[in-house]
C-alpha positions in Angstrom: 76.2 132.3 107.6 75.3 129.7 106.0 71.7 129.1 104.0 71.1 125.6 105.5 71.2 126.9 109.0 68.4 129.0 108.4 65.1 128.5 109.8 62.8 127.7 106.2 60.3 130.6 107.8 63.3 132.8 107.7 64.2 131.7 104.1 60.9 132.3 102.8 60.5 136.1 104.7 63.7 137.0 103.0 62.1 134.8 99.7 59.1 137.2 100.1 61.2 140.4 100.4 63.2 139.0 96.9 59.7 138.3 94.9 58.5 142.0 96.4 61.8 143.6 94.0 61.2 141.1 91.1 59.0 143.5 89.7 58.8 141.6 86.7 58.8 137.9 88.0 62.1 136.8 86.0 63.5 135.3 89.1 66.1 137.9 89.5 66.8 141.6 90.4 68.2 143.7 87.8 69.9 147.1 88.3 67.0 148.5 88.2 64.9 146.8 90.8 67.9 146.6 93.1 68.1 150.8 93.0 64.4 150.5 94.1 65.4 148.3 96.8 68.4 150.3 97.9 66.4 153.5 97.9 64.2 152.0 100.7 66.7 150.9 102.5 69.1 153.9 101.8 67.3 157.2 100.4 70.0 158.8 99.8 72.0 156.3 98.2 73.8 158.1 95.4 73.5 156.5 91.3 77.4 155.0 92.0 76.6 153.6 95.2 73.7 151.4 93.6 76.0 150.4 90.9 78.7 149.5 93.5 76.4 147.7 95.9 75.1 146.0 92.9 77.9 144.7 91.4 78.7 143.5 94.7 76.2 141.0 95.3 76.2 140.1 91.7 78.9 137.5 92.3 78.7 135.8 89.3 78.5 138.9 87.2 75.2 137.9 85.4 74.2 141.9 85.3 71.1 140.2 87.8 70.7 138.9 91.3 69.5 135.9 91.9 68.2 134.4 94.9 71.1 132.7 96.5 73.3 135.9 95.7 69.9 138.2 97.3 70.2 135.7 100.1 73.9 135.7 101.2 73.6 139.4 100.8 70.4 139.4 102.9 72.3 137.5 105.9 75.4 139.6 106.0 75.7 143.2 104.7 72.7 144.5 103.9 72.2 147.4 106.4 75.8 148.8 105.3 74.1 150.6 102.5 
């Protein structure tokens, strides 16, 4: 899908969702947020299936997800987990 087909209230719910797992405001999710994340979406994700999801919206490999890699995720595969 892509972003600029989005309605803006729909880019600024799943904006709002992104800033709620930026726990630390740096404009990103690290590992650690994203298991937070995951475990809300998935409690019983295991350890290696955080990592894996992780890595796997973290397509630039920046160890972080930023908000147009939280977003493409958001719109596709996020209830897989």
């Amino acid at each position: 899908m892509n972003n600029k087909s989005l309605p803006q209230n729909k880019i600024q719910e799943i904006r709002a969702n992104f800033d709620f797992f930026d726990t630390d405001n740096n404009g990103c999710i690290d590992l650690e947020e994203f298991a937070k994340l995951l475990k809300i979406i998935e409690p019983k994700a295991s350890k290696k299936e955080i990592e894996i999801g992780f890595n796997l919206i973290d397509s630039d490999n920046d160890d972080s997800i930023d908000f147009d890699e939280f977003l493409n995720w958001w719109q596709t595969v996020w209830w897989q987990f």
